[in-house]
N, C-alpha and C positions, 0 to 999 in steps of 0.2 A: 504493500500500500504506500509505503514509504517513497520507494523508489518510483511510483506510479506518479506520485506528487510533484517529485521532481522531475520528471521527465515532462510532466504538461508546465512546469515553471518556466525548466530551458527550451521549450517549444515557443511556451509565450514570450518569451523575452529574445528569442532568435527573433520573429514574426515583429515585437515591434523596432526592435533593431533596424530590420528590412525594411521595414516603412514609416523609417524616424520621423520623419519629413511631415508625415500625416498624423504621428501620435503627436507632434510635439504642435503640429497645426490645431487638432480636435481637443487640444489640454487649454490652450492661449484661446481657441474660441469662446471656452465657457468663462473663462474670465473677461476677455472682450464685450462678449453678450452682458454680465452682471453688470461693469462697468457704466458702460453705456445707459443700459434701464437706471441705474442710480444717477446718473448726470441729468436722465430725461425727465426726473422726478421730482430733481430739486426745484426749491422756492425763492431762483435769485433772477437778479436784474439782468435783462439781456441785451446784449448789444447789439443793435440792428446793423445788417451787413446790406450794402444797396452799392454798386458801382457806377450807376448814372445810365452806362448802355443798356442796362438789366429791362430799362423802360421801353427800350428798342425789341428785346429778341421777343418774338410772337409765340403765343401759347399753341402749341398741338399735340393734340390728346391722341395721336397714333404713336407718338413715342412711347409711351407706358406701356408696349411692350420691351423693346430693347431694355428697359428700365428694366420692367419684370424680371428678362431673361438672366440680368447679371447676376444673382444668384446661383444659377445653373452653373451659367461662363464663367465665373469664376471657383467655385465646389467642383465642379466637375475638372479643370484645367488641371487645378493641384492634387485630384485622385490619381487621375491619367497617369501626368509627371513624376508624382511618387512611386507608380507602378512602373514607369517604362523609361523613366531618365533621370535618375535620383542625385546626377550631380546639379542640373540645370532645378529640379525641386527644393533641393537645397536653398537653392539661392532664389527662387520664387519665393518658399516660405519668409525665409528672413527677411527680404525684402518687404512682402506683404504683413507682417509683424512688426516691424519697425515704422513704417508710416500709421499702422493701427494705433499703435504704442501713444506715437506724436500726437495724430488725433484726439484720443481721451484726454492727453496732458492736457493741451490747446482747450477744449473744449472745460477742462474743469478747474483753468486759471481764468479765462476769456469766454464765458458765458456768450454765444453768438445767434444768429436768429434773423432770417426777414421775415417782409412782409409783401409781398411779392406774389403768393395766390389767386386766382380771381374770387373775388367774391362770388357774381354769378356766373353761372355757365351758357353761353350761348346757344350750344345745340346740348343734344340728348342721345344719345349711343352706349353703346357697350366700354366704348372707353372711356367715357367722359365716367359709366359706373365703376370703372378702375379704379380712377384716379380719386373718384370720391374716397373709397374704401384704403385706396395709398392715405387720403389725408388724416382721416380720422385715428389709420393707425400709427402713423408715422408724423410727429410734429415738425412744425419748420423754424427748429431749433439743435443747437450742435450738429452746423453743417459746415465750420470750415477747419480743414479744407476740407472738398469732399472725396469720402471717400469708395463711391463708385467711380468718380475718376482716376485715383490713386490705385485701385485695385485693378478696374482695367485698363491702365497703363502698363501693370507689372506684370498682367498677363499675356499682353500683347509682345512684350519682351521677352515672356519667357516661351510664348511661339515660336519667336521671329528666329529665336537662339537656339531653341531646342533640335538637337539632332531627330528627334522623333517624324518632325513634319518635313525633313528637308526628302525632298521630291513631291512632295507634296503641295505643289502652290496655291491649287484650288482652294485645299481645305484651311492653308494658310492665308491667304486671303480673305475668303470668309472669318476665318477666326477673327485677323483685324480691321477686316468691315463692320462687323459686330460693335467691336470692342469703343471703335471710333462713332457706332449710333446711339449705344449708351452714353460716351461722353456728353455727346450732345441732347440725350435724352434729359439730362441732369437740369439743364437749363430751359429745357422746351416746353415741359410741365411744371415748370414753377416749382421744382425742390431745390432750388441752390440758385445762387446769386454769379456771376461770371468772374467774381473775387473767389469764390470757392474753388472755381474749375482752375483758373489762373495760377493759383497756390497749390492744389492739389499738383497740375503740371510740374511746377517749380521742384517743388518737395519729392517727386518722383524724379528728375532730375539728378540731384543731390544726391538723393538713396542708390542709384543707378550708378556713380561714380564711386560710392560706395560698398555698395555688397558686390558689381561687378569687376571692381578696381584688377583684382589678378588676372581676370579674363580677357581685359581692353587692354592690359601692358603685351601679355602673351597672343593675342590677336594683332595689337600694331607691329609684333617681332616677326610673329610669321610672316605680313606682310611688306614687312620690309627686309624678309630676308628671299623671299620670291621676287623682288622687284633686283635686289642682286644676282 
């Protein structure tokens, strides 16, 4: 029995070994998730986020899909990754962790928020009942930066990079057509202000010279050792 015990311990601990990537993803979620519900809970003053253009970009209630799907687009990229390319998951995760991370900070020093909604709705459809259903459960508060554009920025990178899709350009393609109508989803239904996206951009920048750093030195060497 003993030995039974142990042998399902080093099974388990081989298995999450193999898919670190994903235990240490599905461990940082549920703290993410806590986080988050407590910042959205609290009873402080918020600072309203408005960029000026924000009064320019037009409401359209056929993006709350792409919006929807980023959920999927991004759970599903770091399953994938963690099965099929675990050095490229690696740095997906941490990447996606570390702007997370930023986020909650931001958001639980700098209380942030528009106002940017419509009050009424012009027409009447199935998506316009989306976006009702996004608002009531989703406040339009601790939005900067955002991070659906943060998350799929880093999964559009960790596409673009991953050996898994290369011959693959179709499906790489779509993946950062996607990724690119969520961004814009962000703004098109009124969840984020174009300061959100701006920042998010910026901050995914940053992070990308950072968890990528050994990969862009060893990528400029190869190519500049082909061009000799």
């Amino acid at each position: 029995m003993k030995k039974k015990s142990q042998n399902i311990c080093r099974q388990a601990s081989e298995l999450v070994m193999q898919y670190r990537s994903l235990a240490v993803m599905s461990v940082y979620a549920v703290f993410y998730l806590i986080a988050f519900y407590y910042l959205e809970q609290r009873d402080v003053a918020v600072h309203e986020i408005n960029l000026g253009i924000d009064e320019y970009v037009p409401f359209c209630e056929i993006f709350i899909v792409p919006y929807l799907l980023w959920f999927a687009y991004v759970a599903l990229t770091v399953v994938f990754l963690c099965i099929k390319d675990k050095e490229e998951s690696d740095r997906l995760v941490a990447f996606l962790m570390a702007g997370m991370t930023i986020f909650i900070v931001v958001s639980a020093v700098f209380p942030n928020g528009h106002n940017l909604r419509p009050k009424v709705f012009e027409r009447d459809n199935i998506f316009i009942d989306l976006i009702r259903h996004l608002y009531m459960a989703d406040t339009p508060t601790n939005i900067l930066p955002s991070i659906h554009v943060y998350n799929s920025v880093a999964v559009m990178i960790a596409v673009w990079r991953s050996r898994c899709f290369a011959g693959h350009m179709v499906i790489k393609t779509l993946m950062l057509a996607l990724g690119a109508s969520i961004i814009c989803s962000t703004v098109l239904i009124k969840q984020h202000s174009m300061l959100d996206v701006l920042l998010a951009l910026l901050l995914s920048a940053v992070m990308y010279s950072i968890c990528y750093k050994r990969t862009v030195i060893r990528d400029k060497r190869v190519s500049a050792a082909r061009i000799k």
